[in-house]
N, C-alpha and C positions, 0 to 999 in steps of 0.2 A: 593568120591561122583561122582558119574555118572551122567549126563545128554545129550542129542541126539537132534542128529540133535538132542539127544537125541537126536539135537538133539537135538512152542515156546517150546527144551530142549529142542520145542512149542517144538539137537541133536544134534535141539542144541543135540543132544541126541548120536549119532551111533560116532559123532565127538570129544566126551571125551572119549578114549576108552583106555584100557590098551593093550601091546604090548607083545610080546611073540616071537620076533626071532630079528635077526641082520644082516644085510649086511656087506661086506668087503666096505672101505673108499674111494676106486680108482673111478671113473666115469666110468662106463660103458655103452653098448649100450642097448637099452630093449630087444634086442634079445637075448643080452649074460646073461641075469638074470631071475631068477626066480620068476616071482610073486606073484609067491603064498603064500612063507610063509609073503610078506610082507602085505596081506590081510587077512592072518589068525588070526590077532590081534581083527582089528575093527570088523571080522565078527562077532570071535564068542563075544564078547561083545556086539554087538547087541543081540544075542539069550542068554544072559542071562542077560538083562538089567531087574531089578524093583528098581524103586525107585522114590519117590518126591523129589521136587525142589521148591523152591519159591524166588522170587525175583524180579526185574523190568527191561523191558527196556525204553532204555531213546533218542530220537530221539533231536540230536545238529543239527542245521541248521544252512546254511551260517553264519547268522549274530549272533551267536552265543546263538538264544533261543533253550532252551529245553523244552522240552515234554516228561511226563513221563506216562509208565504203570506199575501197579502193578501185577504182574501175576505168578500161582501154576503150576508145573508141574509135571505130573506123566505119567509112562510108564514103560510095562510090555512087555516080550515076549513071545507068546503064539502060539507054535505048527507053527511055520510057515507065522506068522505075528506080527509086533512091531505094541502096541497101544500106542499112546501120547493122553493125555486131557491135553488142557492146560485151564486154568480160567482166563481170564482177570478180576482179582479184582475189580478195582478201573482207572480212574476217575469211577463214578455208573452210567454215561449215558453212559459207553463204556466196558459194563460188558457183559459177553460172555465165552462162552463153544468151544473150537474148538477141535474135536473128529479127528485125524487124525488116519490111518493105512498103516503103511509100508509094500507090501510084496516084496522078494529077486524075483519073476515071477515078477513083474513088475504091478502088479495091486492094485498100492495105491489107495486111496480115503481120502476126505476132508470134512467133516460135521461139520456145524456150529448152535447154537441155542442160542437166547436170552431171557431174561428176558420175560416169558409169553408163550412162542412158546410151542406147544405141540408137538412138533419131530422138530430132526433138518434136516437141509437144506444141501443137497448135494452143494458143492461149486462145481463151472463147471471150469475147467481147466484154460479156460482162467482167473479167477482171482486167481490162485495158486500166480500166481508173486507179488498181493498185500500181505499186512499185517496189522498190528492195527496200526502202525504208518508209512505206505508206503512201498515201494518196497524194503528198507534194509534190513530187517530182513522178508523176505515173507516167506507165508504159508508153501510153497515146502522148507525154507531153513532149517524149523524145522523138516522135515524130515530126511533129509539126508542120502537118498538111493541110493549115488552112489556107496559106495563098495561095491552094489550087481549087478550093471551094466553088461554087459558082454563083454564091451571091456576096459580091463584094461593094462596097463603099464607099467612096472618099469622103470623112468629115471635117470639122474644122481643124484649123490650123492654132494650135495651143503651145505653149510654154511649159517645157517639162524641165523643173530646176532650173538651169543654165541655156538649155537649149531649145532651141524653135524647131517645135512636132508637126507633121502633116498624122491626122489621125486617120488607121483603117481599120474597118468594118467588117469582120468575113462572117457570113451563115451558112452553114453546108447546107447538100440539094441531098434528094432524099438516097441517093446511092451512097452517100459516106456514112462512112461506119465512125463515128463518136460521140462521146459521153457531151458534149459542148454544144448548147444551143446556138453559142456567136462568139467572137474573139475579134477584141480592139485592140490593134496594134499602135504606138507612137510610133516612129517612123522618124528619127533626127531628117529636116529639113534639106541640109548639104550635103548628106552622105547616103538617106535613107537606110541606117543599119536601127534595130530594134533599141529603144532605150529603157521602154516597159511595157507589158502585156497585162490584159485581162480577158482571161475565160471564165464564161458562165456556163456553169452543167445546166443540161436538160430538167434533171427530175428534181433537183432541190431549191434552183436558184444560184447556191454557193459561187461568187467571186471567186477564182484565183489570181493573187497581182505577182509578177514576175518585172525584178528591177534588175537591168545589166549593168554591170558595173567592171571598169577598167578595163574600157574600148578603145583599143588601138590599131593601128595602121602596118601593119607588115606585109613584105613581098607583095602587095598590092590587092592584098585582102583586112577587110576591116574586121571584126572579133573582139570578144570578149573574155577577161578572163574568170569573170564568174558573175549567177545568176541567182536570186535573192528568190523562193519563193513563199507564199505567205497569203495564206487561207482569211478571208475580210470577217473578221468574227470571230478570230478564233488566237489562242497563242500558241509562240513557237515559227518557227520557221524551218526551211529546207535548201540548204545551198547546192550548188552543181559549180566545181571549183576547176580548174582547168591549170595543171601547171607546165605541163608544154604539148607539142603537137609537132605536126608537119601536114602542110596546106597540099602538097602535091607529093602524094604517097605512093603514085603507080600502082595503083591495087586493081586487080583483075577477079573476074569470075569464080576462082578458084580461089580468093580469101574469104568470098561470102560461100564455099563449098559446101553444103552437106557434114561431109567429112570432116572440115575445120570447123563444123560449130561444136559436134561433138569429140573432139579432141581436147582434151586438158594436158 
């Protein structure tokens, strides 16, 4: 089961992706490696990502209350841009349609509609960095268009827990539109699926580290069933929990419609 920055999946979606080459073990420098096959994994499972997802995220604060949302996601790729709708289910005061579009040229966009709205609402940049439950899991991070950035990295090859990482590098070029100076991806070695992230914003500095957890292998897609995030300085955390899906959803044009975003 795939899901992006999917990739909410809103990739969570581009970030469950299967892998397709391998690296030699030794540390090298990024100029002595190649990075291209280590991008050739999550690209092309972006361009052929369709499928649904449903599940919740659950926002832990300091003192340890939660807050939970209930939320579907789906996403297709189509000629040259990834669509995500994701549904905020449930609580039903905080239900919502969020139409996102990924292109690898660098011209995303974020449309939002709620309960009543006859078209949805361009989201204006500056609030990419929010989400439904704050800044942990924001708009931009269910996209997850850095491995089409154009400056990309290969770094060393590191031990994350149990497993042997090839590390990547991404900086966007000045036509992308995000809140993120750079984003370091691990990259598990034998499979190349994501096993943790960090993005650094722009204007403050702030870390975010992103741990996957409960990666497995089905119908011949690799996945996760849920995503740890967690601000480097700060308490509290933000999960994105995944309790089932379907990796090959036949979704067409007409479920990222207009129409179906504002339909409840």
């Amino acid at each position: 089961m795939r899901f992006s920055s999917p990739a909410l999946a809103m990739t969570l979606l581009a970030t469950l992706l299967p892998a397709l080459a391998g690296y030699p073990q030794a540390p090298q420098t990024p100029q002595a490696r190649d990075v291209a096959p280590l991008l050739a994994g999550p690209r092309q499972a972006v361009q052929q990502a369709d499928y649904r997802v449903t599940g919740h995220l659950a926002r832990v604060d300091a003192k340890g209350t939660r807050t939970t949302y209930d939320i579907s996601i789906k996403a297709h790729w189509f000629s040259g841009a990834l669509k995500i709708l994701v549904d905020v289910t449930a609580p039903v005061d905080a239900r919502a349609h969020i139409l996102m579009e990924m292109r690898p040229t660098g011209q995303s966009s974020i449309r939002i509609a709620h309960p009543g709205d006859q078209t949805a609402a361009i989201l204006p940049f500056d609030k990419w960095s929010d989400g439904p439950l704050g800044p942990g899991f924001s708009y931009e991070d269910l996209l997850e268009q850095h491995y089409f950035w154009p400056g990309q990295a290969a770094l060393e090859s590191v031990k994350r827990g149990a497993r042997d990482c090839d590390v990547l590098k991404s900086t966007p070029g000045p036509a992308d539109k995000t809140q993120y100076a750079e984003v370091r991806t691990w990259l598990d070695h034998s499979i190349h699926f994501p096993v943790y992230v960090e993005k650094t914003t722009k204007t403050s500095g702030t870390v975010k580290q992103f741990t996957y957890y409960g990666i497995r292998h089905d119908g011949g897609i690799w996945s996760a069933t849920q995503i740890e995030e967690k601000t480097r300085g700060q308490e509290g955390s933000t999960f994105l929990i995944i309790s089932r899906g379907s990796p090959k959803a036949n979704l067409t044009l007409g479920d990222f419609s207009p129409e179906r975003v504002t339909h409840f």
